[in-house]
C-alpha positions in Angstrom: -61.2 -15.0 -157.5 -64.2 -17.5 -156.1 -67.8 -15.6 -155.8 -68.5 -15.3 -152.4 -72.0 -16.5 -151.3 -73.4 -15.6 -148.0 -76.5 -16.9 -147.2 -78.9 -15.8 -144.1 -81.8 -18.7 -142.9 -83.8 -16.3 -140.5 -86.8 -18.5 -139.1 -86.1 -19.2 -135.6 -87.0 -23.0 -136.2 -83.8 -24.8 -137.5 -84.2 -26.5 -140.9 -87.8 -26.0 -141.6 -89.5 -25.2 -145.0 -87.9 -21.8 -146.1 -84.4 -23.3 -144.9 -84.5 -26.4 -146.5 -85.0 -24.3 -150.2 -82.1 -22.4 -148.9 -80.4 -25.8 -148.4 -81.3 -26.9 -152.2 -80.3 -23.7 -153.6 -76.8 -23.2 -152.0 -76.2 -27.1 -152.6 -76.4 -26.0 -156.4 -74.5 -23.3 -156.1 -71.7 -25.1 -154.4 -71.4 -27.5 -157.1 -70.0 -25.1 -159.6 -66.0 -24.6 -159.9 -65.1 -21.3 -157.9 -67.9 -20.7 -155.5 -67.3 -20.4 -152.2 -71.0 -20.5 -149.9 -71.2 -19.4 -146.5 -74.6 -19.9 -144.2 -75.6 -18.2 -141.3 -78.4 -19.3 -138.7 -80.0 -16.3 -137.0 -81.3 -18.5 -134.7 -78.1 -19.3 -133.1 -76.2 -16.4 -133.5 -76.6 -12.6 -131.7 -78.5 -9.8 -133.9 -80.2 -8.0 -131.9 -82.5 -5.3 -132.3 -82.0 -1.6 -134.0 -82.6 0.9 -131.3 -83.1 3.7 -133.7 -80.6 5.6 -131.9 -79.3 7.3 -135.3 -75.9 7.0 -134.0 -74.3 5.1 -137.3 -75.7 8.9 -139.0 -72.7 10.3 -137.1 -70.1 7.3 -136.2 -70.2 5.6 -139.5 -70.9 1.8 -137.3 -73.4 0.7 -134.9 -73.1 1.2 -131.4 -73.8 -2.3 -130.2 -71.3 -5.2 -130.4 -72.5 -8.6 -131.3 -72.6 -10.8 -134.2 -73.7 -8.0 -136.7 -69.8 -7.0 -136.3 -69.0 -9.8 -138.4 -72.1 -10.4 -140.3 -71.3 -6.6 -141.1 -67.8 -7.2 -143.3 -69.3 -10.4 -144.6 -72.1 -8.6 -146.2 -70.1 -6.0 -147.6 -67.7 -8.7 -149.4 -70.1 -11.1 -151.0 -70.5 -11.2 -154.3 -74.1 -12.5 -153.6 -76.5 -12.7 -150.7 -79.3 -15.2 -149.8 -82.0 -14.2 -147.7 -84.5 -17.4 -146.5 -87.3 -16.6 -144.4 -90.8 -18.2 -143.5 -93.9 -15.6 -143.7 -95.4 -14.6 -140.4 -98.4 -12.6 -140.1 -98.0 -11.4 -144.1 -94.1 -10.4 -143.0 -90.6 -11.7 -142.5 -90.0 -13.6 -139.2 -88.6 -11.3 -136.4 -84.9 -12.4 -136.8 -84.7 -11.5 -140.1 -86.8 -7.9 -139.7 -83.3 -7.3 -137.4 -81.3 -8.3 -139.6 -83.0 -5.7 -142.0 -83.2 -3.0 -139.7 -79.5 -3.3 -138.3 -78.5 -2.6 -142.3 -79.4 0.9 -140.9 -75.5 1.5 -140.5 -76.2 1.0 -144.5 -78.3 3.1 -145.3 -76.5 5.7 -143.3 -73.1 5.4 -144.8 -75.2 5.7 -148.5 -76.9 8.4 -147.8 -76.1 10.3 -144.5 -72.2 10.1 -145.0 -72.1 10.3 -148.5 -69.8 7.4 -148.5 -70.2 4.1 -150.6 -71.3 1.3 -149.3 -68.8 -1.1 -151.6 -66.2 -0.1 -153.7 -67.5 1.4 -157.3 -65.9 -1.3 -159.1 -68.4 -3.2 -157.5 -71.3 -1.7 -157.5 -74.1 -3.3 -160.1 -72.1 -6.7 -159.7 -74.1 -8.1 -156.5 -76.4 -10.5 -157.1 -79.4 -10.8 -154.3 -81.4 -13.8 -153.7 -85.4 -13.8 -151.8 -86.1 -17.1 -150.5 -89.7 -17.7 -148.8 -92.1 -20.2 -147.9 -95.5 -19.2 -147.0 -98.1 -21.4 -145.4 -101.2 -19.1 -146.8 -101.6 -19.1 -150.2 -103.1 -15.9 -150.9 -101.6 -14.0 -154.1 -100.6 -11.2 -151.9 -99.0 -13.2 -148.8 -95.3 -12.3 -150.0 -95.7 -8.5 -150.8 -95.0 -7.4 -147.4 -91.9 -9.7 -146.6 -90.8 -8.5 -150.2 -91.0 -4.9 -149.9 -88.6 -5.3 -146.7 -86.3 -7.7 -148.3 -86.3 -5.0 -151.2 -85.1 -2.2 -148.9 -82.4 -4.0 -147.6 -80.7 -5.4 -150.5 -80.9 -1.5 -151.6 -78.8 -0.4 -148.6 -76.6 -2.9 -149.4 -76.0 -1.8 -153.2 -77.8 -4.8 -154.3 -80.1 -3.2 -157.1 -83.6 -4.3 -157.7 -83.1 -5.4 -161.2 -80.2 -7.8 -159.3 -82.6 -9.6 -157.2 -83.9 -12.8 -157.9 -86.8 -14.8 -155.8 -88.1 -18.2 -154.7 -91.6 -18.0 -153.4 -93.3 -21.3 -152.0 -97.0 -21.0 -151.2 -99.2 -23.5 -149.4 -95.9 -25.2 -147.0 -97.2 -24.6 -143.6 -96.5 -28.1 -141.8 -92.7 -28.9 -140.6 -90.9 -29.9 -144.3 -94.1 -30.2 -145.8 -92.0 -28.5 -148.9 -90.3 -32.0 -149.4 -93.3 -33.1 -151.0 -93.8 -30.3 -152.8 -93.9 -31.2 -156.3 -91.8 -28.5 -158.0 -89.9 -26.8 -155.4 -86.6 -28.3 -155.2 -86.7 -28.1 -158.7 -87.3 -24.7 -158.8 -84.2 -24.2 -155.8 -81.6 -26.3 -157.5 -82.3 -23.7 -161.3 -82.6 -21.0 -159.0 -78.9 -21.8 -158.2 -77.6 -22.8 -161.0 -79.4 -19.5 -162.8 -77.4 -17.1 -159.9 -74.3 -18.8 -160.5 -74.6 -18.0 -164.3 -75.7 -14.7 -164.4 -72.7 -13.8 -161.5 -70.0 -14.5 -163.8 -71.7 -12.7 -166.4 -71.9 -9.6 -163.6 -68.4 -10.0 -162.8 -66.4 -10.7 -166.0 -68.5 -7.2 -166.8 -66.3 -4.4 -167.1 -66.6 -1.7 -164.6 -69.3 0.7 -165.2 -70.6 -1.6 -168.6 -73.8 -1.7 -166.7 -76.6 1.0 -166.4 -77.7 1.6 -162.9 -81.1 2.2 -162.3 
């Protein structure tokens, strides 16, 4: 079976500095025999906002139809998810904080409904990748955006020993991170490090690893 990449670029401005280490690391990713990557643009597809309406508690999906419908299964059958975002104002960019927040139907099934998320045979074989390029470079400018990204690669039965990150400081300028003197360096191992340590995750037998 191929591993199943799906990958998010968030930042409402097409192919700028967090999407272009997106670009490096799934390019790595795709070299290796049996992976299949998948990218998504929020910026030109429909998620729109949770309404906090609490209806996914009781109907087990979200009452509003548009792209999340398919971004929905997608999620549920990767074997690893990419989430790319710029840092605005210490946080995630708008279209990714709805992506996060429309994982409510999530977090719902887990612990509402009592009902799994992905099937147990699967569950501590997800790999999650945090992508972000920030043009501050405080040591605290990615706590924020990370504590999100955190929560919703939990409701997704991604666990937080399973998430690896790429965090870019100081790339403010449009691809000001193509000069950046180690950071498509860092991307391409990043991908070639999640490609490695997913066929360790899934050649693992089910329940050989300790959830935490």
């Amino acid at each position: 079976m191929p591993i199943k990449v799906l990958a998010f670029a968030t930042g409402p401005r097409r192919h700028g500095n967090s999407e272009t280490l997106l670009d490096w690391v799934l390019a790595s990713m795709g070299e290796e025999p049996g992976v299949e990557v998948e990218k998504f643009a929020l910026s030109e597809i429909t998620v729109n906002p949770c309404r906090g309406c609490n209806a996914c508690e009781v109907l087990n999906k979200c009452v509003q139809r548009d792209d999340m419908d398919m971004l929905h299964d997608k999620i549920v059958e990767a074997d690893c998810i990419v989430f790319a975002t710029p840092i605005y104002c210490m946080g995630i960019c708008s279209q990714g904080k709805a992506l996060v927040d429309r994982a409510q139907v999530f977090r719902s099934r887990k612990y509402v409904l009592k009902l799994p998320v992905v099937p147990p045979e699967r569950q501590g074989k997800r790999l999650g990748i945090f992508i972000a390029a920030a043009g501050q470079k405080f040591d605290y400018v990615f706590d924020g955006a990370t504590l999100s990204v955190k929560c919703f690669f939990h409701v997704i039965e991604v666990k937080d020993r399973d998430i690896e990150y790429l965090l870019v400081r100081g790339v403010d300028a449009a691809g000001e991170v193509e000069t950046h003197p180690t950071a498509q360096g860092e991307a391409r191992a990043a991908g070639k490090q999640a490609v490695a340590r997913l066929r360790e995750m899934l050649a693992a037998s089910p329940g050989s690893r300790r959830d935490s």
